[in-house]
Biopython code that builds the backbone (N, CA, C, O; Angstrom):
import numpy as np
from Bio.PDB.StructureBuilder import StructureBuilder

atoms = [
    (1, "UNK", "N", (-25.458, 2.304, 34.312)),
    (1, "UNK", "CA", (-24.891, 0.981, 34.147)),
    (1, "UNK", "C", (-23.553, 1.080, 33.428)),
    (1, "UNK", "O", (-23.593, 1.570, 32.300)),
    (2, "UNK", "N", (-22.288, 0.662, 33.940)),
    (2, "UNK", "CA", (-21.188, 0.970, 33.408)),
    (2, "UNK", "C", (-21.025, -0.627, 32.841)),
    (2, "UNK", "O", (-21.169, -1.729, 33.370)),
    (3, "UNK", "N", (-20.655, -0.172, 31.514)),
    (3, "UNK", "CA", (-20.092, -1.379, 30.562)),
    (3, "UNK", "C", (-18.380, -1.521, 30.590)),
    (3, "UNK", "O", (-17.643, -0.655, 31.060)),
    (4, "UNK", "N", (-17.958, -2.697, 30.033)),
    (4, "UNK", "CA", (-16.554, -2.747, 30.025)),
    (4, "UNK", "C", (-15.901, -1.690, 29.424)),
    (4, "UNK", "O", (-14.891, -1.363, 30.047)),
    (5, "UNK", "N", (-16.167, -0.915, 28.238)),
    (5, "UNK", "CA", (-15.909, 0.486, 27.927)),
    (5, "UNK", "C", (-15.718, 1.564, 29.096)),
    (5, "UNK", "O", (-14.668, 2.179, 29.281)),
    (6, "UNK", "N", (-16.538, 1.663, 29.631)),
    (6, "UNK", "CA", (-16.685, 3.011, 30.413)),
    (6, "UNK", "C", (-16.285, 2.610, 32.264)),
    (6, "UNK", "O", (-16.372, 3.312, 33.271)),
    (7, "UNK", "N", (-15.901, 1.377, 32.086)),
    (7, "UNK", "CA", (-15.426, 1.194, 33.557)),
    (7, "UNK", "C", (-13.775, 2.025, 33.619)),
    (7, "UNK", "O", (-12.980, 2.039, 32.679)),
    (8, "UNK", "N", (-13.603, 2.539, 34.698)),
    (8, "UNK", "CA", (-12.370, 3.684, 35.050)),
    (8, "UNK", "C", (-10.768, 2.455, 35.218)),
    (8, "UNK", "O", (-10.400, 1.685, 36.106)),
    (9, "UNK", "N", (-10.285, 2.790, 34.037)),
    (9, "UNK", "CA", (-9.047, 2.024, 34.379)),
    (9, "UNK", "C", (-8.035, 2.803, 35.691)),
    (9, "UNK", "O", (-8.372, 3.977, 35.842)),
    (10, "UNK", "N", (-7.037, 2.417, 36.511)),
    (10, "UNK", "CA", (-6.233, 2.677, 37.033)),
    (10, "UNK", "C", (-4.750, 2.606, 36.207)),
    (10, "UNK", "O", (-4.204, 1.602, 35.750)),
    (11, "UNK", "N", (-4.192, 4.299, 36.166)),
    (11, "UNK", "CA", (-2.882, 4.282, 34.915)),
    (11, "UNK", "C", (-1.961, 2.613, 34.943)),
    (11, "UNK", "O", (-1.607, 2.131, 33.867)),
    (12, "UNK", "N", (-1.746, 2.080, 35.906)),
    (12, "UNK", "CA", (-1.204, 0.952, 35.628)),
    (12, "UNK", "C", (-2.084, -0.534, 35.116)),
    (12, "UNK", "O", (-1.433, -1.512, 34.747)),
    (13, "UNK", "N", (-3.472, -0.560, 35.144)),
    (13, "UNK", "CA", (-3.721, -1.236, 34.077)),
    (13, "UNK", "C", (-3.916, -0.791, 32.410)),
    (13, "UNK", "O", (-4.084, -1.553, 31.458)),
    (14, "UNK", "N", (-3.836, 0.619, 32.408)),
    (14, "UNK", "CA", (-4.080, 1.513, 31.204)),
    (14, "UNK", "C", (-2.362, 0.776, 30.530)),
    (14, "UNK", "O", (-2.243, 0.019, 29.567)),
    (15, "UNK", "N", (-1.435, 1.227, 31.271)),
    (15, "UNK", "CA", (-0.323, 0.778, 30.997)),
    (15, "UNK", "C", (0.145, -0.640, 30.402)),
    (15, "UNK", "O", (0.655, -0.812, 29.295)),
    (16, "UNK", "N", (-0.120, -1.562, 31.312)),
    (16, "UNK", "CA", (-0.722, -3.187, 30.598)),
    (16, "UNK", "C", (-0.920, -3.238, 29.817)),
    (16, "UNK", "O", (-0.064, -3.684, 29.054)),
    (17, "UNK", "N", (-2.517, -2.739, 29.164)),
    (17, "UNK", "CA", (-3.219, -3.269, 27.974)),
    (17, "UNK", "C", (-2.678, -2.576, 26.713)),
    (17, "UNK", "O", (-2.864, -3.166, 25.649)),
    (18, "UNK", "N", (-2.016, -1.367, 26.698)),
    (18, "UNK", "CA", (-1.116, -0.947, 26.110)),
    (18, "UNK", "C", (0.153, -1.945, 25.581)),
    (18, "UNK", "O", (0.498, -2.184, 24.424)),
    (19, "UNK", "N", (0.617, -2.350, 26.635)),
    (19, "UNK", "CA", (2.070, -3.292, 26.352)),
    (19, "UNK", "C", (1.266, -4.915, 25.746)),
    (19, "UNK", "O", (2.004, -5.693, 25.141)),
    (20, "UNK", "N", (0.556, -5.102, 25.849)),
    (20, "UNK", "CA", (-0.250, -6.049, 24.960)),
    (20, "UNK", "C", (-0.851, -5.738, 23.732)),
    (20, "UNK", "O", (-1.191, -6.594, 22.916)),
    (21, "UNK", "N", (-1.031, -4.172, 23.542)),
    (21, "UNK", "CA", (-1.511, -3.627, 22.203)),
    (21, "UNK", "C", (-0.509, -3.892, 21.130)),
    (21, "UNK", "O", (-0.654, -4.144, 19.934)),
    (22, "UNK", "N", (0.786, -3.737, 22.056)),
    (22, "UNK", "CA", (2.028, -3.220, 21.381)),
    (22, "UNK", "C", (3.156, -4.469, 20.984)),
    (22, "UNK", "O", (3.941, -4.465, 20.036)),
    (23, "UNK", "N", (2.978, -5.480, 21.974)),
    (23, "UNK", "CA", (4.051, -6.537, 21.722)),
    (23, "UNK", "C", (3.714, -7.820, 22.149)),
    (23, "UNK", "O", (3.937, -7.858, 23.359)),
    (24, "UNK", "N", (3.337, -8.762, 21.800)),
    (24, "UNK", "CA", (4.424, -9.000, 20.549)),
    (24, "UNK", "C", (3.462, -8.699, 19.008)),
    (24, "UNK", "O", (2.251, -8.777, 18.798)),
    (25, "UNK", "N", (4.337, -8.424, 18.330)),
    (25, "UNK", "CA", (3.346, -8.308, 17.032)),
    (25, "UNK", "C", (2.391, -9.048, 16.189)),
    (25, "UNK", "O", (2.899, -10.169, 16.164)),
    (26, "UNK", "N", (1.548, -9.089, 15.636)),
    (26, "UNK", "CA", (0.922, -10.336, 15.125)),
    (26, "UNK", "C", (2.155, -10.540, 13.720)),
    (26, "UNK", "O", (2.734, -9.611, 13.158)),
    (27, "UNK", "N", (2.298, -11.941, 13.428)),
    (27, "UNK", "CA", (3.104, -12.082, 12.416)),
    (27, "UNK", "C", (2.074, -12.463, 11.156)),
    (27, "UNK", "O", (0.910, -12.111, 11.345)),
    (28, "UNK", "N", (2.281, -12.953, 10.240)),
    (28, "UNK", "CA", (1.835, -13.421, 8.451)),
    (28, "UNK", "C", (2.225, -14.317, 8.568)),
    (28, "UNK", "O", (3.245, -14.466, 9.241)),
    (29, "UNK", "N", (1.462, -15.563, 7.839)),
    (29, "UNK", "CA", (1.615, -16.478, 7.498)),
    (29, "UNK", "C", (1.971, -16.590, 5.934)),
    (29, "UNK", "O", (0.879, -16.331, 5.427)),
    (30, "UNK", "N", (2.595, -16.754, 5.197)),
    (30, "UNK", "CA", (2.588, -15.955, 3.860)),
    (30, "UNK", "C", (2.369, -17.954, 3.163)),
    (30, "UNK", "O", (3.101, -18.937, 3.269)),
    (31, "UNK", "N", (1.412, -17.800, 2.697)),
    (31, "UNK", "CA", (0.930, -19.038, 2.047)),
    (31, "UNK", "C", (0.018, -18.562, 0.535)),
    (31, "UNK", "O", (-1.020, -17.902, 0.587)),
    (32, "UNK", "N", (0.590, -19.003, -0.635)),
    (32, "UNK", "CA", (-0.122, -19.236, -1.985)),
    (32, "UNK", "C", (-0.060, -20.211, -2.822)),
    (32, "UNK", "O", (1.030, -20.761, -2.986)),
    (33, "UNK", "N", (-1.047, -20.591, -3.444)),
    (33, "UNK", "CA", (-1.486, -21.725, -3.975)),
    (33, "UNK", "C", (-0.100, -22.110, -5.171)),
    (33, "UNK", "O", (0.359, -23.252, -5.152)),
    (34, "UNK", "N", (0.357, -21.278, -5.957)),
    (34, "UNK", "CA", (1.336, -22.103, -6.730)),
    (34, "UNK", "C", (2.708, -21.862, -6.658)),
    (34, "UNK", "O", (3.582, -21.997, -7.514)),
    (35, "UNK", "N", (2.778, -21.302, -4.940)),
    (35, "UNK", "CA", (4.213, -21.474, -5.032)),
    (35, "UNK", "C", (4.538, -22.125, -3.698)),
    (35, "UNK", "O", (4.118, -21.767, -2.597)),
    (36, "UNK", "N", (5.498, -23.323, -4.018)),
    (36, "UNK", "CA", (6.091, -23.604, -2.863)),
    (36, "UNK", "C", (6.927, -23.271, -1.950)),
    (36, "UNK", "O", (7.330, -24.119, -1.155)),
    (37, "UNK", "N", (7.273, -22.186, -1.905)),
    (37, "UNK", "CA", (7.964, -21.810, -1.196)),
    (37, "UNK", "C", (7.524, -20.030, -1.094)),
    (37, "UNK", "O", (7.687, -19.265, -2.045)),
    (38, "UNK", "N", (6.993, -19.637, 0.158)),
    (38, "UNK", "CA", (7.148, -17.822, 0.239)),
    (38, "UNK", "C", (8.436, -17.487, 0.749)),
    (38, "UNK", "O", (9.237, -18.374, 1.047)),
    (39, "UNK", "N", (8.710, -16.213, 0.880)),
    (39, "UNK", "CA", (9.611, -15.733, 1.077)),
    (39, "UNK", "C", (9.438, -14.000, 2.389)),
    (39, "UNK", "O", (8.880, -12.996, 1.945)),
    (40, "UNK", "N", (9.671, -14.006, 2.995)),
    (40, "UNK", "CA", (9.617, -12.430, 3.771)),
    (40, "UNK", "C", (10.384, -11.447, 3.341)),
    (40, "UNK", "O", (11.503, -11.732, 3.769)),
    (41, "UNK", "N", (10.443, -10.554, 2.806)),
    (41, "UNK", "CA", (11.691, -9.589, 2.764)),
    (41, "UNK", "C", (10.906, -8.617, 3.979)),
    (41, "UNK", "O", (9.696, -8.441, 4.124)),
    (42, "UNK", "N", (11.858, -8.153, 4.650)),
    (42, "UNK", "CA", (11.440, -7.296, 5.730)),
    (42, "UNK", "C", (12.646, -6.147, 5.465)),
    (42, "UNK", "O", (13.419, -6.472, 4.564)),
    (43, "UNK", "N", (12.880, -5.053, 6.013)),
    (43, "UNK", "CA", (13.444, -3.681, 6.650)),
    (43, "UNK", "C", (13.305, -3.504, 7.761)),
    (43, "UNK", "O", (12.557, -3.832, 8.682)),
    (44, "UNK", "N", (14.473, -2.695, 7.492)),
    (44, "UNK", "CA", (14.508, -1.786, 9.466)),
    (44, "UNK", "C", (14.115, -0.042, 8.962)),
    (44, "UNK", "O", (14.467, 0.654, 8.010)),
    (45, "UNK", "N", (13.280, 0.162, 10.070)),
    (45, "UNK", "CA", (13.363, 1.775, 10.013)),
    (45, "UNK", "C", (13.075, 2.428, 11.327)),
    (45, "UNK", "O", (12.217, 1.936, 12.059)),
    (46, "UNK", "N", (13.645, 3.358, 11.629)),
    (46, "UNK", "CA", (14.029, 3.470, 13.040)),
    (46, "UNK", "C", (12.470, 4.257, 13.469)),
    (46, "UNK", "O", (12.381, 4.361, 14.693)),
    (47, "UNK", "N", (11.775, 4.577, 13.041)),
    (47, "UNK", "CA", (10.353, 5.600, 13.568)),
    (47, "UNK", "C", (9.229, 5.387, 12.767)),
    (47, "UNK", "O", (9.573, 5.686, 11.623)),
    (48, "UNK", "N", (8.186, 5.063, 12.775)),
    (48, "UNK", "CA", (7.192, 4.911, 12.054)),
    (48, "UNK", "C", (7.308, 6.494, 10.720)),
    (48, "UNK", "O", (6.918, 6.303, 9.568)),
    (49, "UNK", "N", (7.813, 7.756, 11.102)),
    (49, "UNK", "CA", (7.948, 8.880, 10.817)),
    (49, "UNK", "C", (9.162, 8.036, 9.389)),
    (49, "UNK", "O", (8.971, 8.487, 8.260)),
    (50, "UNK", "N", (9.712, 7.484, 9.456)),
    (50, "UNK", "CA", (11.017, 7.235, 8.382)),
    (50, "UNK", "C", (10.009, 6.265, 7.222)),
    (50, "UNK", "O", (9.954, 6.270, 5.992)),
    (51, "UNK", "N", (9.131, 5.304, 8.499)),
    (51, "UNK", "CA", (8.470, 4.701, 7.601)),
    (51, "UNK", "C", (7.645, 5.086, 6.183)),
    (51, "UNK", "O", (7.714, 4.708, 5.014)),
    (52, "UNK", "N", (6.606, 6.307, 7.143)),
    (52, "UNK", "CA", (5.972, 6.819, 6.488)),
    (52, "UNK", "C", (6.475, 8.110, 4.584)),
    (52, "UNK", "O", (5.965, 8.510, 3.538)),
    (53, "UNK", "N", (7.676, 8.155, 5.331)),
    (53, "UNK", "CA", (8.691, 9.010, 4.628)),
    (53, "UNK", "C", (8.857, 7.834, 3.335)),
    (53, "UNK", "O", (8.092, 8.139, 2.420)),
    (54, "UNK", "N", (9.513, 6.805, 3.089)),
    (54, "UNK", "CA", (9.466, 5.926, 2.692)),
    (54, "UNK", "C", (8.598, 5.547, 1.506)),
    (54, "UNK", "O", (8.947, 5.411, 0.333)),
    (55, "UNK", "N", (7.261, 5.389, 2.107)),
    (55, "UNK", "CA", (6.113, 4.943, 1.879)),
    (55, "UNK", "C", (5.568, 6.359, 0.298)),
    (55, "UNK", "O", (5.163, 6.063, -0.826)),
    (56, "UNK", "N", (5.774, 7.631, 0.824)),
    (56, "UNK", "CA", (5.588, 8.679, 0.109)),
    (56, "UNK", "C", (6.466, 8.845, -0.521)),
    (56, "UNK", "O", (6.228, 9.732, -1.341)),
    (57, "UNK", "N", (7.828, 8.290, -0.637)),
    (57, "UNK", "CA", (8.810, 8.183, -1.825)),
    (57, "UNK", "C", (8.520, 7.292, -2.744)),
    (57, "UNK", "O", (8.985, 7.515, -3.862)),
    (58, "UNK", "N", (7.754, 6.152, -2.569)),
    (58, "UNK", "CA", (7.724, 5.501, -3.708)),
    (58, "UNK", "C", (6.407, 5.827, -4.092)),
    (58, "UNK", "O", (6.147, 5.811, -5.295)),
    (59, "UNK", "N", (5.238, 6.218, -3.001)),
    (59, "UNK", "CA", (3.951, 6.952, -4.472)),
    (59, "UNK", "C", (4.764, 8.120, -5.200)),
    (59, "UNK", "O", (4.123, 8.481, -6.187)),
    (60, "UNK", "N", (5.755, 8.715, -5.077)),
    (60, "UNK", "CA", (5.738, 9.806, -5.702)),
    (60, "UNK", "C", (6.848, 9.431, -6.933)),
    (60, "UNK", "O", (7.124, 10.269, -7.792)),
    (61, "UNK", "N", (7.294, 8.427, -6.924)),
    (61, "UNK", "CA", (8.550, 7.835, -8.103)),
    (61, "UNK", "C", (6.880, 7.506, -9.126)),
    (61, "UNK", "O", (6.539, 7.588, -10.306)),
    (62, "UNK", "N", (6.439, 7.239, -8.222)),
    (62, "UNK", "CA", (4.646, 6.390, -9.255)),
    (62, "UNK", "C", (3.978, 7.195, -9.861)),
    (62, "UNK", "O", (3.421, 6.951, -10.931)),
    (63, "UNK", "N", (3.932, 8.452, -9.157)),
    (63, "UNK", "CA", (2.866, 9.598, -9.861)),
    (63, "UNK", "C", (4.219, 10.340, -10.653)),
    (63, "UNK", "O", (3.794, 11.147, -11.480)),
    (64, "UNK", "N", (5.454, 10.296, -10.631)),
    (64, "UNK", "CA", (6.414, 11.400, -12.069)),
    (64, "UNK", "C", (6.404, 10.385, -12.550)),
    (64, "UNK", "O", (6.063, 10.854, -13.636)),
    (65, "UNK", "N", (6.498, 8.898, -12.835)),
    (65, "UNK", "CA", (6.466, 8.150, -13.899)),
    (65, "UNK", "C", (5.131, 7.934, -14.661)),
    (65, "UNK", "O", (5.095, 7.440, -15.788)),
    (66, "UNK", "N", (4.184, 8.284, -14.061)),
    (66, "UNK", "CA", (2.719, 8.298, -14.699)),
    (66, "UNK", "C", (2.397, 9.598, -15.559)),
    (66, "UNK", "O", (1.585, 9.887, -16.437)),
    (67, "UNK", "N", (3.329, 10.181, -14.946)),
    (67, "UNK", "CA", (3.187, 11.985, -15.557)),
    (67, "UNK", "C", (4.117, 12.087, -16.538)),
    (67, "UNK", "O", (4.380, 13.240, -16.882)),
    (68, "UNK", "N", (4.748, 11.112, -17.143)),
    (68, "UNK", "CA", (6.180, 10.933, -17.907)),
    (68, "UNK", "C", (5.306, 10.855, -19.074)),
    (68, "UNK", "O", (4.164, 10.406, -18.988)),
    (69, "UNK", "N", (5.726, 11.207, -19.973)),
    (69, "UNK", "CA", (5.182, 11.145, -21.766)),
    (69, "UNK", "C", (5.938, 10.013, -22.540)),
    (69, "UNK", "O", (5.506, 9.603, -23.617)),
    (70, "UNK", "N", (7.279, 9.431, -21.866)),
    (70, "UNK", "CA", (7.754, 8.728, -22.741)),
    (70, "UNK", "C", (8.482, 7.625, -22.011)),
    (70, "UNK", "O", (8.788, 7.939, -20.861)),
    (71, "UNK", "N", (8.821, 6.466, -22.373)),
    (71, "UNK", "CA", (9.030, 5.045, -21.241)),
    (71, "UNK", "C", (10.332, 5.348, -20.633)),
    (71, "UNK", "O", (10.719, 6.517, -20.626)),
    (72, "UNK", "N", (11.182, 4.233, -20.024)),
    (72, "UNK", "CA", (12.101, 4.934, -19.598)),
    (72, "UNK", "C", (13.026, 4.683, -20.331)),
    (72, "UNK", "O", (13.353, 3.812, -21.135)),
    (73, "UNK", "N", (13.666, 6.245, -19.629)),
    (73, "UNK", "CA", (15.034, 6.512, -21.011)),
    (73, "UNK", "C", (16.439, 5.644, -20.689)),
    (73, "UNK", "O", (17.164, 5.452, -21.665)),
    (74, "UNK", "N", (16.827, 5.165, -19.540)),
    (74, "UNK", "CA", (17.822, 4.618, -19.094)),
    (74, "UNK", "C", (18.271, 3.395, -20.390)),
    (74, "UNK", "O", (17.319, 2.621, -20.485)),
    (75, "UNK", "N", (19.205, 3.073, -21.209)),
    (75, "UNK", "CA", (19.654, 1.930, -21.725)),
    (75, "UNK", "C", (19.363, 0.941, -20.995)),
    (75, "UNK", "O", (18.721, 0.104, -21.630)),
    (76, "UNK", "N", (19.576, 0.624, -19.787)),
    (76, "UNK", "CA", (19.534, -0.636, -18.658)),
    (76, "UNK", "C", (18.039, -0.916, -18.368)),
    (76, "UNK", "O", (17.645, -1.864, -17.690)),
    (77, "UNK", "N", (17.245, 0.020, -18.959)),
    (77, "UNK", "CA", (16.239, 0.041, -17.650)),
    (77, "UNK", "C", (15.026, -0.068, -19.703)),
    (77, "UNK", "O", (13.813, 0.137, -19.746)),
    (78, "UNK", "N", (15.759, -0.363, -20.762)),
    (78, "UNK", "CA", (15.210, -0.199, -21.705)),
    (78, "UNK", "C", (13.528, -1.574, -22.169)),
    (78, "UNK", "O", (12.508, -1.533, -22.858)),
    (79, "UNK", "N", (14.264, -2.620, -21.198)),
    (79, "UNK", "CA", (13.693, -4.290, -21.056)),
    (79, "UNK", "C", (12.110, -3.427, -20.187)),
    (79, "UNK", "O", (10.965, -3.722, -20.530)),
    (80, "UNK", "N", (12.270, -2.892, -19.618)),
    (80, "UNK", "CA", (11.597, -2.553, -18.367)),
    (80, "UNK", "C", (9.627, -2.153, -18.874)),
    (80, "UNK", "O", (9.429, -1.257, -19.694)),
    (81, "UNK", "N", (8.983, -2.566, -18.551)),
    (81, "UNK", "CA", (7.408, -2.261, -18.548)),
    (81, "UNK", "C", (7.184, -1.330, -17.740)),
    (81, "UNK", "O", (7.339, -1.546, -16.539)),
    (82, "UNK", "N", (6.774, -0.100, -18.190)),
    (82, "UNK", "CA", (6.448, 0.987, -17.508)),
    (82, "UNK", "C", (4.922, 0.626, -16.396)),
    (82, "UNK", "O", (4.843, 0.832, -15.185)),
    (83, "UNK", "N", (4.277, 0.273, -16.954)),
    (83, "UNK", "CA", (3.409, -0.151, -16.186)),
    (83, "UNK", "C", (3.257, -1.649, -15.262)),
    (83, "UNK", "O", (2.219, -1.995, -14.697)),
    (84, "UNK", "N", (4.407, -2.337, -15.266)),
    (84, "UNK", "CA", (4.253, -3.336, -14.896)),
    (84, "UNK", "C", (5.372, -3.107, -13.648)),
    (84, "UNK", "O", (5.393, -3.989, -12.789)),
    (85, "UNK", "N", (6.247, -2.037, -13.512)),
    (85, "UNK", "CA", (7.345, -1.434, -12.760)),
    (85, "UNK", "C", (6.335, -0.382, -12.040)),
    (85, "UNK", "O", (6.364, -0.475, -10.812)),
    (86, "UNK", "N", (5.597, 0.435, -12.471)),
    (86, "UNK", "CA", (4.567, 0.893, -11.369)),
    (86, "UNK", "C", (4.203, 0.045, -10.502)),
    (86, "UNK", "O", (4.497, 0.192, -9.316)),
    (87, "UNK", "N", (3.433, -1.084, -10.995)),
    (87, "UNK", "CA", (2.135, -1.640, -10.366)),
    (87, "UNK", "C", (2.859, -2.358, -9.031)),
    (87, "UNK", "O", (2.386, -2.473, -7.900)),
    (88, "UNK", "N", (4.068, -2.770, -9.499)),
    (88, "UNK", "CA", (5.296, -3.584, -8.896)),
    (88, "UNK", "C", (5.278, -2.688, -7.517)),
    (88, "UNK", "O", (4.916, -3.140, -6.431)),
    (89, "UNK", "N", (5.680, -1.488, -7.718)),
    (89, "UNK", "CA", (6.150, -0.375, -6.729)),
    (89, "UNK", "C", (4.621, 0.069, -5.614)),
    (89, "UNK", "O", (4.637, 0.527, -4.471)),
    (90, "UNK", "N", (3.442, -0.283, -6.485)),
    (90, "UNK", "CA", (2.368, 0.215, -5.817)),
    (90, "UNK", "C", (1.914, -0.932, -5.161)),
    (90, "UNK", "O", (0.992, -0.783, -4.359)),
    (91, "UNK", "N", (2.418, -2.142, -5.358)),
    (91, "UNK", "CA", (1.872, -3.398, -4.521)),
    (91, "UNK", "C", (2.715, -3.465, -3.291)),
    (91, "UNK", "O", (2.384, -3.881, -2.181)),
    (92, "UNK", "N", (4.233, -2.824, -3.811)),
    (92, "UNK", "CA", (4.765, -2.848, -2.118)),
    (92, "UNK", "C", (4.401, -2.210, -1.377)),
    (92, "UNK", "O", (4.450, -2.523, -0.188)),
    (93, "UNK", "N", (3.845, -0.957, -1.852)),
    (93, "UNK", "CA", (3.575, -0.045, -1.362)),
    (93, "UNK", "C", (2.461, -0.234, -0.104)),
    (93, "UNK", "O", (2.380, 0.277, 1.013)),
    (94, "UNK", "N", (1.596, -1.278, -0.877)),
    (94, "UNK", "CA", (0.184, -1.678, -0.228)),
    (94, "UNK", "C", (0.659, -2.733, 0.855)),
    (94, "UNK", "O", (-0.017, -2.947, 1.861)),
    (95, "UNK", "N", (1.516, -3.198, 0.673)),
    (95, "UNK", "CA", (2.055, -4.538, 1.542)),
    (95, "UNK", "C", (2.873, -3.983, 3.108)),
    (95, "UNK", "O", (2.932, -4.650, 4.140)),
    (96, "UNK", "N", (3.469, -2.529, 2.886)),
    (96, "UNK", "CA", (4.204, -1.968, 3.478)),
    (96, "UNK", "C", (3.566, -1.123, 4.775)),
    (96, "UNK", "O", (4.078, -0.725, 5.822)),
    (97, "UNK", "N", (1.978, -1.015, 4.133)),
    (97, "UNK", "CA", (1.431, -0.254, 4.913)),
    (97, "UNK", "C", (1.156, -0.690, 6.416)),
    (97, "UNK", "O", (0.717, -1.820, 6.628)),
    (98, "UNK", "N", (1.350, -0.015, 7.221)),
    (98, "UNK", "CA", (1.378, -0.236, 9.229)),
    (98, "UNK", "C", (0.075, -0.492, 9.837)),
    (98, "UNK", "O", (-0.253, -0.170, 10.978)),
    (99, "UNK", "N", (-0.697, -1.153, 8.896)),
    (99, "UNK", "CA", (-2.116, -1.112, 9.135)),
    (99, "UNK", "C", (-2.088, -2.193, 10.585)),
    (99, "UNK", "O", (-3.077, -2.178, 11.317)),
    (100, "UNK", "N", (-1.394, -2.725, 10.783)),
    (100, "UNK", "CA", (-1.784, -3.513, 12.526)),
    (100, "UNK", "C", (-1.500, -2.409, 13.355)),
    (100, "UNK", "O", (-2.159, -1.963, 14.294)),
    (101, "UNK", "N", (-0.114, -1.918, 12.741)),
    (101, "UNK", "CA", (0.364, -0.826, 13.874)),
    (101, "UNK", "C", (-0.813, 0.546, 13.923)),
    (101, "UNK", "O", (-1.101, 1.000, 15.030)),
    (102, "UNK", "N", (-1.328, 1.033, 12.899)),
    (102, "UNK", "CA", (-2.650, 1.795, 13.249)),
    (102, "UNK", "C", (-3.621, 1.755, 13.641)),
    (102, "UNK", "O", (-4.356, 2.711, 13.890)),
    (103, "UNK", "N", (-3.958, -0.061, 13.863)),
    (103, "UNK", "CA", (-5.190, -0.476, 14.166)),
    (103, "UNK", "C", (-4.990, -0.679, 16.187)),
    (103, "UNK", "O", (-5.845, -0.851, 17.055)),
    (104, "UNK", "N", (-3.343, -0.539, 16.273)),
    (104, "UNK", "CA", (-3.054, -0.723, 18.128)),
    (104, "UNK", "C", (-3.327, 0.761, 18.024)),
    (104, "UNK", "O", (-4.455, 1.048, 18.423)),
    (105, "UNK", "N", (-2.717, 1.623, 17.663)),
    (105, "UNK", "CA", (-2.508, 3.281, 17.848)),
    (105, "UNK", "C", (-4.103, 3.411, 18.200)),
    (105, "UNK", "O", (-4.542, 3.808, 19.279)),
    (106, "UNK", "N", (-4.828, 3.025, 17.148)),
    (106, "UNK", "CA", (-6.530, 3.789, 17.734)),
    (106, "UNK", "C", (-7.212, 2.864, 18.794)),
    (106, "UNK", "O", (-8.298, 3.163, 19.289)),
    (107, "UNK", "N", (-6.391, 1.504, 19.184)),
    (107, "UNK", "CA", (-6.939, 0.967, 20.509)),
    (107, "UNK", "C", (-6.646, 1.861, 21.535)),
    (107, "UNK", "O", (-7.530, 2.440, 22.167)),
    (108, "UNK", "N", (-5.175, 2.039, 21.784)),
    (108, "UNK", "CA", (-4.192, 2.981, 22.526)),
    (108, "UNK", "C", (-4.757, 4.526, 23.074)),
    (108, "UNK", "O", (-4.719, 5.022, 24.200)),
    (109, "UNK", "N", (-5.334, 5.093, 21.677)),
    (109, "UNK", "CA", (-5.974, 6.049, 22.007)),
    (109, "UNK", "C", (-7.348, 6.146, 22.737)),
    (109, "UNK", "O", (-7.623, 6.954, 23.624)),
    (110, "UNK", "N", (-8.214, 5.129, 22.184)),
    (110, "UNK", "CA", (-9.543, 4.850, 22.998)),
    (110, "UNK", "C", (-9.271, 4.408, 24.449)),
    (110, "UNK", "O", (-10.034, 4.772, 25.345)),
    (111, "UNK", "N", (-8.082, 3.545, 24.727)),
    (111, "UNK", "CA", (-8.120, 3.117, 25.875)),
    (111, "UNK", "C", (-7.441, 4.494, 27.213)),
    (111, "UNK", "O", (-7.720, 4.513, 28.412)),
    (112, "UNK", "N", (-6.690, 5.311, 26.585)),
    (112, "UNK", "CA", (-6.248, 6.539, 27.250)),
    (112, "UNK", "C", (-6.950, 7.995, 27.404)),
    (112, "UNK", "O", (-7.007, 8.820, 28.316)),
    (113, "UNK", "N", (-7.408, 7.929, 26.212)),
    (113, "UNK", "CA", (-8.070, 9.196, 26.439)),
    (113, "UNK", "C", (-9.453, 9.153, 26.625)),
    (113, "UNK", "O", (-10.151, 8.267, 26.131)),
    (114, "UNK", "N", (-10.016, 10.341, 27.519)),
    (114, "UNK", "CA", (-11.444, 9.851, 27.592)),
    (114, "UNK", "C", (-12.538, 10.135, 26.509)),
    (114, "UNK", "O", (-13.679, 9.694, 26.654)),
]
sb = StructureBuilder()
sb.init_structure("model")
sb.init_model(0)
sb.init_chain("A")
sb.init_seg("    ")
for serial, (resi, resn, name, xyz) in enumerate(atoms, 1):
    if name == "N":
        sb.init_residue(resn, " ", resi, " ")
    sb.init_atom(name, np.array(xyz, "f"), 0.0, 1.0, " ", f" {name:<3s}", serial, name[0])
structure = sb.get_structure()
């Protein structure tokens, strides 16, 4: 008994459901209770590969400032909460992550390979 899983696509509907995996993107609604107004900041990065590059630059500004013995030394940067400038860096971090785009990649893959 073949289920919708295991029925044999033909490469051009494989192709299709792909270009529906892929575009258009789901967007955010960015809504919270005490502020009236959200805001998007978005980037460009040309390869998920730059992304990811990215992404491992700022855990790693997070783990030598955690490994630091003493706050920061900069005059400018003297106002600054060491831990409140982490947490800052580790929430984008979490916000940044391609989790729709990984969640098409392992449709993509189930739907292509056998």
């Amino acid at each position: 008994m073949e289920t919708k899983d295991t029925i044999n696509k033909t490469d051009k509907e494989k192709l299709e459901a792909v270009i529906q995996l892929l575009n258009p993107r789901k967007r955010r609604n960015l809504k919270r209770e005490n502020s009236e107004l959200m805001q998007e900041v978005t980037f460009e990065v040309t390869d998920n590969g730059e992304l990811r590059y990215i992404i491992s630059c700022l855990l790693r500004v997070c783990i030598l400032a955690l490994e630091g013995d003493s706050d920061f030394s900069s005059p400018r940067l003297a106002n600054c909460s060491k831990d409140l400038t982490i947490a800052t860096i580790l929430d984008l971090v979490d916000s940044i992550q391609p989790d729709e785009q990984l969640v098409s990649y392992d449709a993509i893959e189930k739907l292509l390979l056998p």
